[in-house]
C-alpha positions as CSV (number, residue, x, y, z in Angstrom):
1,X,4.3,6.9,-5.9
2,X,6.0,7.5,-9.3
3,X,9.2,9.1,-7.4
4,X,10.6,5.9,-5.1
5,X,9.5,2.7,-6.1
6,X,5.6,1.6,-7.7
7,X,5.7,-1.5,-7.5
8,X,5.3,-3.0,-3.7
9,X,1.3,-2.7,-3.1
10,X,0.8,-5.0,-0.5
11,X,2.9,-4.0,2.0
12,X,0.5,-3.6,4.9
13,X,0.5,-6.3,7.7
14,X,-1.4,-5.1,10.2
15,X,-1.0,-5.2,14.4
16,X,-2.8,-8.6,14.6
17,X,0.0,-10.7,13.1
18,X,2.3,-9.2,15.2
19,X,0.9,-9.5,17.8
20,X,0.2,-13.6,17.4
21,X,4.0,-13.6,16.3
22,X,5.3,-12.5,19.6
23,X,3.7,-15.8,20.9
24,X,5.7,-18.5,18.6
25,X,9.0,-16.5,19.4
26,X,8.5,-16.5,23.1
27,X,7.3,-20.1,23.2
28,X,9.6,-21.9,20.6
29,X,13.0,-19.8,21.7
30,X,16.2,-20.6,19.8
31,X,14.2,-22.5,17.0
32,X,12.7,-19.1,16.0
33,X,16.7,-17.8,14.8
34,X,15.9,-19.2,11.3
35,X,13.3,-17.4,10.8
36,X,14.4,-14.4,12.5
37,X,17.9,-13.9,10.4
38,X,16.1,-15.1,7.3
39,X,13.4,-12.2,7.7
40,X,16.4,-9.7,8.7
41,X,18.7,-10.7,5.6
42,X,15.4,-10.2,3.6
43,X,14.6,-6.5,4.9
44,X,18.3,-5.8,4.5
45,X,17.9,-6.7,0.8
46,X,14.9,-4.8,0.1
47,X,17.0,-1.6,1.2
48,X,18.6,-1.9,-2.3
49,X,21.3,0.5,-2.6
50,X,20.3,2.0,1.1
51,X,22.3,-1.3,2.2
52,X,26.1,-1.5,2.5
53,X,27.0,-4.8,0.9
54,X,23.6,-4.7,-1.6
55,X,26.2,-3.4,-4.2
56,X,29.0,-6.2,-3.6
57,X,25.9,-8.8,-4.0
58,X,24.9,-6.7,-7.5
59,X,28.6,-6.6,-8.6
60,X,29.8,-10.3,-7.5
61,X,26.8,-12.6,-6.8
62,X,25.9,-14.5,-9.6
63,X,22.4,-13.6,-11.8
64,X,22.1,-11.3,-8.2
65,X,21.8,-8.3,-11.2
66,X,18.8,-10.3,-12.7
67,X,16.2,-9.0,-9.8
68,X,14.8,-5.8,-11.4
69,X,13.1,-4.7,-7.6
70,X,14.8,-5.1,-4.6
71,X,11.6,-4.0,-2.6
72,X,10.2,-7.7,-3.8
73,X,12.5,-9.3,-1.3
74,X,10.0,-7.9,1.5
75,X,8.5,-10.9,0.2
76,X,10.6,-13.1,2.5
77,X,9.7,-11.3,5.8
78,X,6.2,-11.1,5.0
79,X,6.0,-14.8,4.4
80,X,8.0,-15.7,7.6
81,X,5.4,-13.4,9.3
82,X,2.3,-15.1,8.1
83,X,3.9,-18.5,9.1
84,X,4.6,-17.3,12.4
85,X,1.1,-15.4,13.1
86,X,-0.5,-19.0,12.1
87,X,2.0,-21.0,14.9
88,X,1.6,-18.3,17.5
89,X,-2.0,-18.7,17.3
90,X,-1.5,-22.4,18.3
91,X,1.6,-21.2,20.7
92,X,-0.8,-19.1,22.3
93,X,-3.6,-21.5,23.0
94,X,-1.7,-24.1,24.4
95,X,-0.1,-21.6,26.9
96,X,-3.2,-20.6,27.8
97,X,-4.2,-24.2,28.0
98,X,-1.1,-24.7,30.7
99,X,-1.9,-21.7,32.1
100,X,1.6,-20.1,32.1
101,X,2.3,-17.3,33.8
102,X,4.3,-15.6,31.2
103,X,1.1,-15.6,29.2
104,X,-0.9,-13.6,32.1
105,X,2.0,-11.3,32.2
106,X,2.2,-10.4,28.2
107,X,-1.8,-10.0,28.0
108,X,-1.6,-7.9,31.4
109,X,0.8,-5.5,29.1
110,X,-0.9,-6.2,26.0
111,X,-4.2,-5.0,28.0
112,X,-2.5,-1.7,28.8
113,X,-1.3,-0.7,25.5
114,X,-4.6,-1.4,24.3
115,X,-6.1,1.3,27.1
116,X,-3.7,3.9,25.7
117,X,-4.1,2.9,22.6
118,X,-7.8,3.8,22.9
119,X,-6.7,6.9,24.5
120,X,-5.1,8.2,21.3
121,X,-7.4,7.3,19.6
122,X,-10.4,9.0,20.7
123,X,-7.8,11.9,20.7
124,X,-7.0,11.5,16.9
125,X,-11.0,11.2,16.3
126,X,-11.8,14.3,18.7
127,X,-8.5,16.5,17.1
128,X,-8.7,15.1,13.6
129,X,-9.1,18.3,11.9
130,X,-5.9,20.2,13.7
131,X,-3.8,17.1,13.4
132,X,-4.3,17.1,9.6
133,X,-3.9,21.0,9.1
134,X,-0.7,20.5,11.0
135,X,0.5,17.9,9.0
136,X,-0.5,19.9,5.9
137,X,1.0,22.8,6.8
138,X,4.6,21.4,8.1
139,X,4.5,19.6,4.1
140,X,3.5,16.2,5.8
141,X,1.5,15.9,2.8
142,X,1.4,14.7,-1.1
143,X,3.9,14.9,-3.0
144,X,6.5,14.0,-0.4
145,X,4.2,11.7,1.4
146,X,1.0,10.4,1.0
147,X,-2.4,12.8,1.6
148,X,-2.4,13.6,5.4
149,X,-6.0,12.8,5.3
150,X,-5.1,8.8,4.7
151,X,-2.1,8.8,6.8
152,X,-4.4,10.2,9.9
153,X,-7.2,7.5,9.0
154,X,-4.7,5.0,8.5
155,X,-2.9,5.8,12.1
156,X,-6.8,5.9,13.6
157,X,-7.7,2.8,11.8
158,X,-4.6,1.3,13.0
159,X,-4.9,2.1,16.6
160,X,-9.0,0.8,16.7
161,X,-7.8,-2.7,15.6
162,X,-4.9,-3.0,17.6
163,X,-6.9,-1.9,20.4
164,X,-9.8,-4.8,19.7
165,X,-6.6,-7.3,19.3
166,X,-5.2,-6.6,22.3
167,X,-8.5,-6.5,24.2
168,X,-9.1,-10.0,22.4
169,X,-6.1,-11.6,23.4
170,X,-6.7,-10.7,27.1
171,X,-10.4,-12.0,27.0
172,X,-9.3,-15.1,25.7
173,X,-6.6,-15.6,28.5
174,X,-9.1,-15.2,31.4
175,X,-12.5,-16.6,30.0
176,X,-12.1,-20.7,28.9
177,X,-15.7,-19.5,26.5
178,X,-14.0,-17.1,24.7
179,X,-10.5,-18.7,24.2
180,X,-13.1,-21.5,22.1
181,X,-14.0,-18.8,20.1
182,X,-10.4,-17.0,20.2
183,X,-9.2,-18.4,16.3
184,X,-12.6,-17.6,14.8
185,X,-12.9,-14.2,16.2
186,X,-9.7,-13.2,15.5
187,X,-9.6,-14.2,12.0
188,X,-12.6,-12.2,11.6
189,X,-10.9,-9.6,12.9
190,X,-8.1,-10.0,10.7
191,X,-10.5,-9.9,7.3
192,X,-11.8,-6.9,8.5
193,X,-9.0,-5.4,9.2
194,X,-7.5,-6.1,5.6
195,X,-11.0,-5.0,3.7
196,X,-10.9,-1.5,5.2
197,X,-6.8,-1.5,4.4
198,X,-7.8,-1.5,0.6
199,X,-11.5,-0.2,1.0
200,X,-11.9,2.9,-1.4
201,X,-8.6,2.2,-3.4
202,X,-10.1,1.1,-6.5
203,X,-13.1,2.8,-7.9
204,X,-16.1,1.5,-10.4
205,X,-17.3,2.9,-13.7
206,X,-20.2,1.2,-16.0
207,X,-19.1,-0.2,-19.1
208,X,-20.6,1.8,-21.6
209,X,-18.8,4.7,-20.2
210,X,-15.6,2.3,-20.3
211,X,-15.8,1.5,-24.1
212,X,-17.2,4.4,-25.2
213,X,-14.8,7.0,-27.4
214,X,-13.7,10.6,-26.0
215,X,-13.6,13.6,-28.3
216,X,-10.2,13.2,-28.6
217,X,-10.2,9.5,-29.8
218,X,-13.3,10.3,-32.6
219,X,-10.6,13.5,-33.5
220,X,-8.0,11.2,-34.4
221,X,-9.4,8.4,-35.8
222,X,-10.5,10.3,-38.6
223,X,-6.8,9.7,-39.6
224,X,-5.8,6.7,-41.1
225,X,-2.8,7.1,-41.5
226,X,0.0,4.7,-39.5
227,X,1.0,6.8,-36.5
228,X,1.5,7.0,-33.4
229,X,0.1,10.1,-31.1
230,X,2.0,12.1,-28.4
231,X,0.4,14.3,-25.6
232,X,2.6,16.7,-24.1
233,X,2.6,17.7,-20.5
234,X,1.2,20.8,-20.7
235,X,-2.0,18.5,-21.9
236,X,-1.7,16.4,-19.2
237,X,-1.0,18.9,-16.4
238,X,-3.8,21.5,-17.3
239,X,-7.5,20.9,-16.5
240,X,-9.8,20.6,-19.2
241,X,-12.9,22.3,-19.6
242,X,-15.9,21.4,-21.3
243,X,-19.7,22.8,-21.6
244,X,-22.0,21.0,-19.1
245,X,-25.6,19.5,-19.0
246,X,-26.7,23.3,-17.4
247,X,-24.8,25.2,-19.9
248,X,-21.4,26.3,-18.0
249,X,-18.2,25.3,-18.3
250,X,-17.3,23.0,-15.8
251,X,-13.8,20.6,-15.9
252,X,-13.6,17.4,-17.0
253,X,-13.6,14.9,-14.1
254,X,-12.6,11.1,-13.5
255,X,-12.6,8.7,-16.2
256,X,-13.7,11.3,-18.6
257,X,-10.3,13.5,-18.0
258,X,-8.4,10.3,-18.4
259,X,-10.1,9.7,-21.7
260,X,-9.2,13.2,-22.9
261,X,-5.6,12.7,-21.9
262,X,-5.6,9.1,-23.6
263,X,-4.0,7.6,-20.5
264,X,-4.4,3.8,-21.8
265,X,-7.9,3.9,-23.1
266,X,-6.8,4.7,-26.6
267,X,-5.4,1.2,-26.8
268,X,-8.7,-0.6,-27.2
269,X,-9.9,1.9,-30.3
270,X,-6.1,1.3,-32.2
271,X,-4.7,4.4,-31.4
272,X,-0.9,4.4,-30.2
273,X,0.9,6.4,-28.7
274,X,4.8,6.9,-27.8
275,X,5.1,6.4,-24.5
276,X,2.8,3.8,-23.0
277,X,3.9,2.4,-19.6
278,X,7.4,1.1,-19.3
279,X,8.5,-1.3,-16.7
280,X,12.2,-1.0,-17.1
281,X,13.0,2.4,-19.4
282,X,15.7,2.3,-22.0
283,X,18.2,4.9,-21.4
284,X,18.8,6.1,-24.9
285,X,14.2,6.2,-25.5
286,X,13.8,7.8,-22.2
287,X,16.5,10.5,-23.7
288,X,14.6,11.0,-26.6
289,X,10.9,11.2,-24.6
290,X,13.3,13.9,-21.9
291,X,13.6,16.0,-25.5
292,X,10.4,16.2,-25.7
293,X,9.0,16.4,-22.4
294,X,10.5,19.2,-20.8
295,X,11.3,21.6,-23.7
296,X,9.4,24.8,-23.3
297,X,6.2,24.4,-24.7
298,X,4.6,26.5,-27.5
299,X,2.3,29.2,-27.5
């Protein structure tokens, strides 16, 4: 984050869609190409300069230069996929309806993915704690990627659901009760699925602590002068300690830190500073901010 691209946050999908898509494709055939060379010239796009011809598009295809993110064009795909997950629900129950023997072949594969699915997952659960120390230690880890500890809960959330899917589908192919209650149990599934994908990514604070001023802020506003406040990294990268409750010096944590740093909650008291956050940086400004950024600091 901060290094690639920052601004694609919904790009998880999930097995379940995927899974229903396979259904439309196999039952609808050749119609499916539209939405399959649609989805592929979308994905191409997102590449941005990863792709051969993104450059001849940039250079020659008119107001082409105008899209600021090329990851937004997973947009297209994504779309396509939700479509199809919705028609292979309905492709799915009406082959199950006909009895098909294609369907009875794909849930008889779908059931033993699902069994080694479970497999590696009870393996992840049981080896959790040498998988991530691994990962850690061969730098699968933040900066480069994201924290092992997510990734590994991620791949073992991943794996559960995908397991339930799969085991779903099956059940719904051999038991005429439980294909009734196929659609509401799957979507179920699917909200469930998408709670735990985002569950823990945004934290809460009370208001008072919110609104209220750091020592930093109540520092500064004692100028009243017109100006506009810098922090330099050194600031920003070092911890900063303050005298607890119990009488020791313990580091600032949380929202506190951020309020010491000034990290947007100066706006809402009037103070300003230089840099803010930029969607789209100015070449000549960000030369200016690189001045002072990554001089050597004083003493």
């Amino acid at each position: 984050y901060w290094q690639n691209q920052s601004w694609l946050k919904t790009v998880y999908i999930g097995s379940i869609p995927l899974l229903l898509s396979v259904f439309f494709f196999i039952k609808n055939k050749k119609k499916t190409l539209p939405f399959v060379l649609i989805s592929m010239l979308g994905l191409s796009v997102a590449m941005g300069r990863n792709n051969l011809f993104y450059q001849y598009l940039y250079s020659y295809f008119p107001f082409f230069d105008k899209f600021r993110y090329p990851v937004k064009f997973l947009f297209i795909p994504f779309l396509f996929l939700s479509i199809s997950a919705g028609l292979g629900l309905d492709s799915f129950l009406r082959m199950v309806e006909m009895k098909k023997a294609l369907v009875y072949r794909i849930t008889t594969v779908l059931l033993f993915l699902s069994t080694l699915s479970a497999v590696a997952l009870g393996l992840l659960v049981w080896f959790d704690a040498p998988v991530v120390s691994y990962l850690v230690k061969n730098d699968i880890d933040y900066p480069a990627y994201n924290f092992a500890g997510i990734n590994v809960f991620n791949a073992k959330r991943g794996l559960f659901f995908f397991t339930i899917a799969s085991t779903l589908i099956y059940a719904a192919y051999t038991s005429k009760k439980i294909t009734r209650l196929f659609p509401a149990a799957i979507s179920i599934l699917i909200f469930v699925d998408l709670f735990f994908a985002h569950n823990g990514f945004y934290f809460m604070t009370r208001t008072s602590d919110y609104h209220a001023k750091s020592a930093a802020m109540k520092l500064i506003e004692k100028d009243t002068g017109l100006y506009r406040v810098y922090v330099t990294p050194k600031t920003m990268r070092e911890p900063i300690n303050v005298i607890n409750a119990e009488g020791k010096v313990a580091p600032l944590r949380g929202i506190a830190l951020e309020k010491e740093r000034m990290k947007g909650f100066n706006l809402e008291h009037k103070i300003f500073d230089i840099d803010g956050l930029d969607v789209m940086l100015r070449g000549d400004y960000s030369a200016i901010m690189a001045l002072l950024s990554y001089q050597e600091a004083p003493d």
